[in-house]
PASEBA-1860 file (N, C-alpha, C; in nm, 3 decimals):
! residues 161
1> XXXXXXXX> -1.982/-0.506/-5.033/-1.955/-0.451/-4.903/-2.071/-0.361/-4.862 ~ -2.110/-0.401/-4.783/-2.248/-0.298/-4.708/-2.212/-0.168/-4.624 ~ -2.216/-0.059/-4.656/-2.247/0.047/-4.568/-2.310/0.096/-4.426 ~ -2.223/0.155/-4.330/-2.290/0.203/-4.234/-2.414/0.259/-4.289 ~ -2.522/0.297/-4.209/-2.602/0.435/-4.207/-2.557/0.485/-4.094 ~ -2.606/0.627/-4.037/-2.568/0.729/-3.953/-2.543/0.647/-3.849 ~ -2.684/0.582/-3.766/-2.734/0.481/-3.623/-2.608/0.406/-3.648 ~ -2.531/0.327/-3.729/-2.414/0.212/-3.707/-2.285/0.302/-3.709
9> XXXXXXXX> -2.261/0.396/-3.779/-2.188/0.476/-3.715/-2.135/0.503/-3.584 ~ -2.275/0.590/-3.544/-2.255/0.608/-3.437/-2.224/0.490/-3.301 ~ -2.291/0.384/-3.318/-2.285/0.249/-3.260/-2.163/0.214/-3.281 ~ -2.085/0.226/-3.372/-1.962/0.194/-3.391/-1.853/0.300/-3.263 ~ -1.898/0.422/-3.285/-1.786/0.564/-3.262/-1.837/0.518/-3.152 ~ -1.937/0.503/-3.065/-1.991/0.505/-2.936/-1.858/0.378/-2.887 ~ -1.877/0.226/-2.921/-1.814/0.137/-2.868/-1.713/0.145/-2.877 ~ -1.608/0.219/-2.958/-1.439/0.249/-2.969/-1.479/0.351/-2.847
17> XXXXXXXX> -1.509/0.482/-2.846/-1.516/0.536/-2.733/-1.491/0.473/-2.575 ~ -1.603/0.335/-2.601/-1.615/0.267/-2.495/-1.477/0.202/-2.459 ~ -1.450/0.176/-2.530/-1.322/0.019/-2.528/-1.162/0.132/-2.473 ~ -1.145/0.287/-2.569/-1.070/0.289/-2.546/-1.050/0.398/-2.399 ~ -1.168/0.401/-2.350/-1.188/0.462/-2.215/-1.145/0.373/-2.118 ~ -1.205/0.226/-2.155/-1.145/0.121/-2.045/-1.025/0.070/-2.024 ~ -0.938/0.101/-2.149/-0.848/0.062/-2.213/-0.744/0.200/-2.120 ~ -0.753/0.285/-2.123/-0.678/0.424/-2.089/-0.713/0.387/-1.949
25> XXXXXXXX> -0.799/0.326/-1.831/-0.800/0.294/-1.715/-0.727/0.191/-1.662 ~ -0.664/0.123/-1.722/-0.572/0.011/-1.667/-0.615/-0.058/-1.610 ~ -0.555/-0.194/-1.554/-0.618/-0.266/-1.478/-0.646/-0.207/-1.324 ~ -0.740/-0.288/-1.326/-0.785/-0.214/-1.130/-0.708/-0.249/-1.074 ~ -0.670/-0.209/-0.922/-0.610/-0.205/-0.816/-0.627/-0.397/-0.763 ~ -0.512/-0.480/-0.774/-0.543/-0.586/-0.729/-0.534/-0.581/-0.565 ~ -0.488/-0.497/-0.494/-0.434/-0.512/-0.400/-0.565/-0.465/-0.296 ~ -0.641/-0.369/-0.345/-0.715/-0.265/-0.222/-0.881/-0.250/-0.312
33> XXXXXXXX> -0.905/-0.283/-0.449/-1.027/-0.303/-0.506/-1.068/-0.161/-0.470 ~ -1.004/-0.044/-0.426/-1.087/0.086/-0.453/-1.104/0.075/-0.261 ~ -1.071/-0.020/-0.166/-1.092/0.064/-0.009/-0.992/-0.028/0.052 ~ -0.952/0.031/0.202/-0.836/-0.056/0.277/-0.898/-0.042/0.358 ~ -0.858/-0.149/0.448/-0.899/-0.243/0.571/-0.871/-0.161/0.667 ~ -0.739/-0.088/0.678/-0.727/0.046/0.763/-0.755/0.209/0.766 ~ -0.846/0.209/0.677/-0.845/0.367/0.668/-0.836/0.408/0.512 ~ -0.821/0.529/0.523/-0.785/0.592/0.364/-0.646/0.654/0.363
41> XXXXXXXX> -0.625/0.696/0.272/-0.527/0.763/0.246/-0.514/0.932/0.309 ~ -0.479/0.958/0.337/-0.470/1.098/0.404/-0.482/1.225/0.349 ~ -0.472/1.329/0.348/-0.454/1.493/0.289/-0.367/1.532/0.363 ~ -0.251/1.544/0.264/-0.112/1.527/0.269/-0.114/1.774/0.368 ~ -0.210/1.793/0.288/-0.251/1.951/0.315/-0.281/1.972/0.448 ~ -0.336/1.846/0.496/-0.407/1.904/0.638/-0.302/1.840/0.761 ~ -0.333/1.913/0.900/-0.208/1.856/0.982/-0.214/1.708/1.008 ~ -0.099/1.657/1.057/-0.131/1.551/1.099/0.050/1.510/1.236
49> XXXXXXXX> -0.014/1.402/1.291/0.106/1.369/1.413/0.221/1.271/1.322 ~ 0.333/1.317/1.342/0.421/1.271/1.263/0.435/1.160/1.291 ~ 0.471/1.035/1.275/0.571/0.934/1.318/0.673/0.853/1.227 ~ 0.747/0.829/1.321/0.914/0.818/1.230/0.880/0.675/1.237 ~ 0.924/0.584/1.141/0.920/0.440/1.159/1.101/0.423/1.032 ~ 1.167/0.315/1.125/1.320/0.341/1.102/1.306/0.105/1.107 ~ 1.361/0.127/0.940/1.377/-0.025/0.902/1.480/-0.053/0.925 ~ 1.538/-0.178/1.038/1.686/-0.226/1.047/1.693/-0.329/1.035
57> XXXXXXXX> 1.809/-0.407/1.007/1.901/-0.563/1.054/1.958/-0.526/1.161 ~ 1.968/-0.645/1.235/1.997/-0.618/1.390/2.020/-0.734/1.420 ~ 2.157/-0.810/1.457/2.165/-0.959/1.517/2.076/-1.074/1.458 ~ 2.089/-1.036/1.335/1.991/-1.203/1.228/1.859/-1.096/1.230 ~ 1.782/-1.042/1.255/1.672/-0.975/1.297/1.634/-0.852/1.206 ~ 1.493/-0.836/1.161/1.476/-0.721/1.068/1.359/-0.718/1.168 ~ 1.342/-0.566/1.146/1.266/-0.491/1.279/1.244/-0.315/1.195 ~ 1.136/-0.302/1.280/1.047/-0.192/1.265/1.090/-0.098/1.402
65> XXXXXXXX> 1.111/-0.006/1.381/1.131/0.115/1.502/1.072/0.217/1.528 ~ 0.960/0.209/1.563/0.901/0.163/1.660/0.814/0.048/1.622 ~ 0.761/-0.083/1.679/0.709/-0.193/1.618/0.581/-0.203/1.696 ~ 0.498/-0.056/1.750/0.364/-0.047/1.800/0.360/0.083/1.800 ~ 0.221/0.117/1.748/0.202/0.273/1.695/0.048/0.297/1.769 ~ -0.018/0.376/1.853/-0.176/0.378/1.882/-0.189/0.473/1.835 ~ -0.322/0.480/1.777/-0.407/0.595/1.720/-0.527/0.595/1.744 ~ -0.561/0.750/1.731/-0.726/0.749/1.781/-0.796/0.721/1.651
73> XXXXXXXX> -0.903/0.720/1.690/-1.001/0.684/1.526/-1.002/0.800/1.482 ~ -1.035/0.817/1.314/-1.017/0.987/1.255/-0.886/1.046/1.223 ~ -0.779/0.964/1.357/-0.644/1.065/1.315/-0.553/1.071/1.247 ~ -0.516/1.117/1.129/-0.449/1.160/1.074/-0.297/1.137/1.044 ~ -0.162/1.060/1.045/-0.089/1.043/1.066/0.019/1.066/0.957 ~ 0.142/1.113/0.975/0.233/1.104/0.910/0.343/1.001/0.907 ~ 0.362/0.892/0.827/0.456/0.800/0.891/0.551/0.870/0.815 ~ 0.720/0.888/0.851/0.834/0.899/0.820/0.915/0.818/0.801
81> XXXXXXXX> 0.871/0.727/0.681/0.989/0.627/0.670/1.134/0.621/0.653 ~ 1.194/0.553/0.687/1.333/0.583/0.699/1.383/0.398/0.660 ~ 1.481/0.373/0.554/1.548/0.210/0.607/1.663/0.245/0.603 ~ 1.751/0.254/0.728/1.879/0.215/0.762/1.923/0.078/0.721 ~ 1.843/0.005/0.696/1.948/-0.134/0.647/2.013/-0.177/0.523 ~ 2.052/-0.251/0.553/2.148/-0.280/0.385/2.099/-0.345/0.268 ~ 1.956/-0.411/0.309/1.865/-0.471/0.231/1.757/-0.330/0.222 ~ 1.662/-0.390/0.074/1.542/-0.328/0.067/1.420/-0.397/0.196
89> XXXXXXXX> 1.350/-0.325/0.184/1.278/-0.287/0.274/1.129/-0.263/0.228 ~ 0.983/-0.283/0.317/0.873/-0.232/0.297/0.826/-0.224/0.407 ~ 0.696/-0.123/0.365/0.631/-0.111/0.443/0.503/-0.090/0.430 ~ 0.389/-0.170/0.430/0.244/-0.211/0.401/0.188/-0.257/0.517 ~ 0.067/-0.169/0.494/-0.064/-0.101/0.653/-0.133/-0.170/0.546 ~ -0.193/-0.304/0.620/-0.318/-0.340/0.611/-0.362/-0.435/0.754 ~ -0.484/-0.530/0.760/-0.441/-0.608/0.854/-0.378/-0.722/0.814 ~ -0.351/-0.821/0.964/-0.290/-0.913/0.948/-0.286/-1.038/0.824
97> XXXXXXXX> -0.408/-1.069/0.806/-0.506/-1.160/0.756/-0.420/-1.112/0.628 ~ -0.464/-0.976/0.591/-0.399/-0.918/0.425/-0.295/-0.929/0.395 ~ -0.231/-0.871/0.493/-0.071/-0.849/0.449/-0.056/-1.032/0.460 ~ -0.067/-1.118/0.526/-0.046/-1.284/0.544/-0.085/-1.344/0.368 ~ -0.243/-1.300/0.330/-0.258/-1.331/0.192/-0.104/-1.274/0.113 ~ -0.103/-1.122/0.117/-0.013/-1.031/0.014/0.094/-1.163/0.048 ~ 0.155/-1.178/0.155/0.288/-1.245/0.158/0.309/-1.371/0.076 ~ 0.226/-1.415/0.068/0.168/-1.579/0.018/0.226/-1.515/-0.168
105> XXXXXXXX> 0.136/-1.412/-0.216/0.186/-1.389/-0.326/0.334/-1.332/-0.382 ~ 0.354/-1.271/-0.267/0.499/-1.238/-0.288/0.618/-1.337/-0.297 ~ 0.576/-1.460/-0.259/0.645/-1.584/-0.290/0.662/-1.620/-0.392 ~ 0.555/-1.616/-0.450/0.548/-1.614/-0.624/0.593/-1.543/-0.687 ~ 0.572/-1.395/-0.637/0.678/-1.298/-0.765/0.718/-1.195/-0.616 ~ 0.854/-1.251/-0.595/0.960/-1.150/-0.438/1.015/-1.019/-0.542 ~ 1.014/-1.000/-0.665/1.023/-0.897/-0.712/0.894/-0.759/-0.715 ~ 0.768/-0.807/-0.693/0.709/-0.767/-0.683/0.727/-0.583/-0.606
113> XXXXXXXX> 0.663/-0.503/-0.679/0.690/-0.349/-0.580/0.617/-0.301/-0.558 ~ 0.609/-0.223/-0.448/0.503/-0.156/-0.409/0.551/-0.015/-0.402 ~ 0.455/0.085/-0.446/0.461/0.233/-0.394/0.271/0.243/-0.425 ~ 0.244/0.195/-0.334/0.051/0.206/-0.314/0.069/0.312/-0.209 ~ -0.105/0.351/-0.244/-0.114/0.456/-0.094/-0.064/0.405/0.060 ~ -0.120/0.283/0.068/-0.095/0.214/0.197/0.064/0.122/0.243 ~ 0.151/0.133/0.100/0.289/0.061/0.116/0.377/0.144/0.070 ~ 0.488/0.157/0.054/0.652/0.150/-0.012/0.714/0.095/0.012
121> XXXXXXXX> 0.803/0.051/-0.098/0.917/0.024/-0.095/1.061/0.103/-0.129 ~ 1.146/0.031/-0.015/1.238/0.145/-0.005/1.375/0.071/-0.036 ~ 1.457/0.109/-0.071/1.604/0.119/-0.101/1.676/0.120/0.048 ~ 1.787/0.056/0.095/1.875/0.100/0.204/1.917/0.251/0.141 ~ 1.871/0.331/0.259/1.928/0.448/0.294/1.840/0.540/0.261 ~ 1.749/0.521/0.178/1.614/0.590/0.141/1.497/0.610/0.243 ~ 1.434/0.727/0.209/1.336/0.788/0.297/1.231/0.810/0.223 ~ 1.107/0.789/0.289/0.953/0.841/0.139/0.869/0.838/0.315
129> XXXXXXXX> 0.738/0.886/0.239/0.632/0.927/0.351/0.490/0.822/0.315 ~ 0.432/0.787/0.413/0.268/0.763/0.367/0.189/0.858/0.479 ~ 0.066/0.976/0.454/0.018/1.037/0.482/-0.113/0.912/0.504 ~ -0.192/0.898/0.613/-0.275/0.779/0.633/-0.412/0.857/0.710 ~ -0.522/0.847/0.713/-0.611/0.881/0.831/-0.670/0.766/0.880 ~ -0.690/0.704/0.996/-0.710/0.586/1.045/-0.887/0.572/1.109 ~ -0.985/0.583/1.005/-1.135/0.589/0.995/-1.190/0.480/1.055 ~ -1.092/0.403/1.060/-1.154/0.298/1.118/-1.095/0.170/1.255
137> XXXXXXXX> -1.147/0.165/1.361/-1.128/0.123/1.488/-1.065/-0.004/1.462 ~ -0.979/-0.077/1.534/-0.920/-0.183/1.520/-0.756/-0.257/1.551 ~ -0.711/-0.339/1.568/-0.612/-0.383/1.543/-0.545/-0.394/1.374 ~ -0.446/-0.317/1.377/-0.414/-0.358/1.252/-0.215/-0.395/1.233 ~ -0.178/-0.341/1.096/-0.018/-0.408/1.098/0.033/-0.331/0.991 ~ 0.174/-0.323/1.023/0.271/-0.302/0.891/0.379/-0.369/0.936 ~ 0.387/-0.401/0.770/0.492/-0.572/0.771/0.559/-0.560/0.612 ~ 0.686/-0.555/0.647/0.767/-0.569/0.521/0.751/-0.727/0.475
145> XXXXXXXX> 0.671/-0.745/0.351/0.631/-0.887/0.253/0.749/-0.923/0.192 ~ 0.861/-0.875/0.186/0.962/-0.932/0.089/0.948/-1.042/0.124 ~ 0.985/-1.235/0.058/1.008/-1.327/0.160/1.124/-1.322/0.261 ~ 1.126/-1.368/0.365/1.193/-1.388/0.458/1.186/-1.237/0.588 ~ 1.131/-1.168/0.536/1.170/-1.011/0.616/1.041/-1.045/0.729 ~ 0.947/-1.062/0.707/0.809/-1.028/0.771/0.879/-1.174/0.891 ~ 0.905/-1.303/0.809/0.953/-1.406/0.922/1.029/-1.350/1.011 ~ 1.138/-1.282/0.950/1.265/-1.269/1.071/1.212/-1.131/1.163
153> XXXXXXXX> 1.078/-1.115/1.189/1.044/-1.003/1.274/0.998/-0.890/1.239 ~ 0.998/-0.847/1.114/0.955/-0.714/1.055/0.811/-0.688/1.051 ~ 0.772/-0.656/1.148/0.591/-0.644/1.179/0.616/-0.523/1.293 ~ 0.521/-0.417/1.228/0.437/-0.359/1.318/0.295/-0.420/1.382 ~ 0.276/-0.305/1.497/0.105/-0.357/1.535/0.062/-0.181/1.542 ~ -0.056/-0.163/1.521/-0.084/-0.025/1.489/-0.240/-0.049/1.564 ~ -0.259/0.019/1.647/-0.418/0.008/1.755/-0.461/0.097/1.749 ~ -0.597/0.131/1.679/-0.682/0.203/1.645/-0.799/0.226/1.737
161> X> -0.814/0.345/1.851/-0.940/0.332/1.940/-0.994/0.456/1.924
END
């Protein structure tokens, strides 16, 4: 059996170091790769304009309340989620195009959950917040991905000028 010297040692301690640093980071973010299509995440510290967004069933119909939101570029927002309905519920700010991919996968696994900066998921009767700043100009969306929810109407439109 052959012996380290000091240099393989250390070459050794160095690459466990390595492995279990990457290892303690988890897998990356499949969803947002480190940036979103709408903005960043907010500072929950600094002010911002509230808005209430209220998830229902309604006559066959799942719906967003209010289901158009404008914002200036830069600003800051508080959404107040709320789902009144009897089903679970989401709610994911990206654009169309994304949330259309995300949905595609959610077919594959409808268990799938979200509590990302840019989504939650909510329970009937449950309330949670996303703090958002909207950096960037555009048309964008929030759309509950469960299957069938986003079909039967559950889309925001969110206008960024």
């Amino acid at each position: 059996m052959k012996t380290l010297n000091r240099t393989g040692i250390a070459l050794v301690a160095t690459l466990l170091l390595s492995v279990t640093a990457l290892a303690s980071e988890g897998p990356p973010d499949q969803h947002h790769e480190g940036s979103f299509s709408a903005g960043q995440p907010g500072d929950a510290t600094k002010p911002s304009r509230i808005v209430q967004v209220t998830m229902i069933e309604s006559d066959g119909k799942m719906l967003f309340l209010p289901n158009r939101v404008e914002v200036k570029k830069d600003e800051q927002v508080k959404f107040m989620l709320r789902n009144n309905g009897e089903l679970v519920h989401e709610f994911i700010l990206a654009t169309t195009a994304e949330n259309l991919k995300h949905a595609e996968s959610m077919k594959k696994n409808p268990d799938m959950e979200h509590d990302d900066a840019n989504g939650k998921r909510l329970a009937p009767k449950q309330t949670d917040e996303i703090v958002w700043k909207f950096s960037k100009a555009g048309d964008f969306e929030y759309s509950c991905l469960i299957p069938g929810h986003r079909e039967a109407g559950m889309i925001g439109t969110i206008v960024v000028r």
